[in-house]
Steps between C-alpha positions, in 0.01 A plus 500: 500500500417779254137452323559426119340337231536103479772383258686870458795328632487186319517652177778438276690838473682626213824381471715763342804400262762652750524638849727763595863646357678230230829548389540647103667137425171380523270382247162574579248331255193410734244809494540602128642846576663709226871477525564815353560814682247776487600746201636787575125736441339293715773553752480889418139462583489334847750742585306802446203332642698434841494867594104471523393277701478607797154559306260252461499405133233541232202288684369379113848478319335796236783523295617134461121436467491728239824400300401075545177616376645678181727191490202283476286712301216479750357783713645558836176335645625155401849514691567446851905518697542335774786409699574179292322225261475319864287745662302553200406146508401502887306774464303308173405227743420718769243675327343245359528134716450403857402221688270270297641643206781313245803661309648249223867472401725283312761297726777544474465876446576800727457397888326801548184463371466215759585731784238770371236263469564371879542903676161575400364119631399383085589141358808474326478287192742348313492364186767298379708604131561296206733220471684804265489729858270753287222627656166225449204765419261235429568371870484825665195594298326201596612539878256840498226456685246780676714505763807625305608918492800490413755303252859576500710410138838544512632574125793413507445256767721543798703271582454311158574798246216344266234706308112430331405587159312845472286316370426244720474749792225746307265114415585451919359869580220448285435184688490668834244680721513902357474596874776268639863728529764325239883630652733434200830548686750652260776540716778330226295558189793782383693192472280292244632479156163217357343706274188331599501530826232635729495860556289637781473924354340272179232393714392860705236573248290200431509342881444794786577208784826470408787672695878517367736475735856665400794569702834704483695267727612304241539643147574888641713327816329701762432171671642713836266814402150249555308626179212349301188590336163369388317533201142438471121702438430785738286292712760239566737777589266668724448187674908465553522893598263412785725292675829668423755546786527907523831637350589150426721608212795704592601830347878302411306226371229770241830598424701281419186319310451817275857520375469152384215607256725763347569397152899499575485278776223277369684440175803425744295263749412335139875410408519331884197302402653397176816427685370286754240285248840419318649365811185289585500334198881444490503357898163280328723329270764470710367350775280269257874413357606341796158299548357738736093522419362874421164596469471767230490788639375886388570698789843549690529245636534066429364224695601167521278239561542090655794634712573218736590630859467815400565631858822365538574641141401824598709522804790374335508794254444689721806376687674571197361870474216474257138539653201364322175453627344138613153470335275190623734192613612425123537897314746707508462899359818645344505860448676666224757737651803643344722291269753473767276365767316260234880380411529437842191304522610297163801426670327313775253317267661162638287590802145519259608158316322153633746294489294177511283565254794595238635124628781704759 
């Protein structure tokens, strides 16, 4: 028997949306990808890229550093790449928990902040969300103790698409410990249209603990590419260089990331988002038509709550060549794909619909 740590194995893993090859008839709406196909700059871009690496790439991302950083208005100092929001995250807790040590998260939210917390030995803490599946900062805040390093808000929430005031979240940061780390996770926020909504950049200036988590998987559909970046004061961002996997970031990936920041393609990537916050809403009201209950959601994807046997609902889409991800025993997560796979998922709503309750 191989020497290990105790409980490695019993971990829950993460459970991707898909495994392996799927035919095109398929509509795939369980890990919130971007159904449309990279444009064709982008494309240009990896392809010139291709030819160097049998290179190691840039070791600090310098020139996507730079050009996030001129994005963001903030000096190169307060950006860090890595290969995906994901990593970015493990490497938060890493640096800052361990055994004896707690990192807070709402539940449901995104699995891995659990798994973080347990590779490095801390206490993972949940903390339940409103009846309204929004985030509870009051909770969380009073969950802190001197134990605590680091709290995880995802804004939007995944899986429940919900948001917090601005507001709200600058009285909660005020509230908090100025040397405990604050991850606002903005992986959807492109997707937001509440004016009031919370906006991690807002927040860089007043609060140096916080780190913003963004990610080009989603909005700029490099979800294959594994790209993300944090935002946060040069001490915070020292603390995540530390621990950074060398050449973590491919050459395709710096790439493929920089011609998304060209003003073309950005105003381009801006017409998808449009696009697909149009088809959220209109799959919202459809769904909600037929007596199906939606959270409101703000990022691309919906989730719908007090699904009875929502295994056996899942599987039987899924039987019917629409994939959608389980969440809990009674949620299920709908992604918003293309209009053709969310008309395919419409026309299996019988599947969503509890018959009992609507007296079936």
């Amino acid at each position: 028997m191989i020497r290990h740590r105790a409980g490695i194995l019993e971990m829950d893993g993460y459970v991707p949306g898909h495994v392996g090859p799927l035919a095109r008839q398929v509509a795939m709406l369980a890990s919130n990808e971007s159904p449309f196909p990279l444009l064709e700059r982008v494309q240009a871009a990896i392809r010139s890229s291709i030819t160097h690496t049998n290179r190691y790439p840039d070791f600090a991302s310098s020139d996507l550093t730079g050009a996030l950083a001129q994005r963001w208005h903030l000096p190169a100092d307060h950006v860090v790449v890595d290969s995906g929001s994901s990593t970015l995250l493990r490497n938060i807790v890493i640096a800052c928990a361990g055994p004896g040590t707690d990192v807070l998260y709402p539940w449901p939210s995104f699995p891995s902040y659990e798994h973080a917390a347990q590779l490095v030995g801390a206490t993972p803490i949940r903390v339940a969300l409103t009846s309204e599946y929004r985030l509870d900062l009051n909770r969380i805040a009073a969950a802190i103790t001197d134990r605590t390093r680091v709290v995880f808000l995802c804004l939007p929430n995944n899986p429940t698409g919900t948001t917090v005031d601005h507001a709200a979240l600058e009285s909660f940061l005020e509230a908090v410990p100025d040397d405990l780390v604050v991850v606002v996770d903005e992986c959807y926020r492109e997707f937001v249209t509440d004016p009031n909504a919370a906006s991690g950049p807002r927040l860089l200036g007043r609060f140096p603990n916080v780190v913003v988590l963004k990610s080009l998987s989603k909005s700029a559909g490099l979800a294959g590419l594994r790209i993300g970046y944090a935002l946060s004061s040069p001490e915070v961002c020292a603390l995540l260089r530390a621990v950074q996997v060398p050449f973590s970031v491919s050459s395709v990936a710096q790439a493929a990331a920089l011609a998304c920041l060209e003003p073309e393609v950005t105003s381009a990537l801006e017409s998808r988002i449009t696009a697909t916050v149009s088809e959220r809403r209109r799959i919202s009201r459809a769904l909600s038509a037929e007596g199906v209950e939606v959270v409101p959601s703000q990022a691309n994807f919906l989730f719908l709550p007090r699904q009875h046997y929502a295994m056996a609902k899942v599987r039987q889409l899924a039987d019917r060549s629409v994939l959608v991800r389980q969440i809990g025993p009674e949620g299920i997560r709908v992604s918003i794909g293309s209009r053709r796979d969310n008309d395919h998922l419409l026309a299996c709503v019988d599947v969503l619909i509890d018959r009992q309750a609507m007296g079936g």
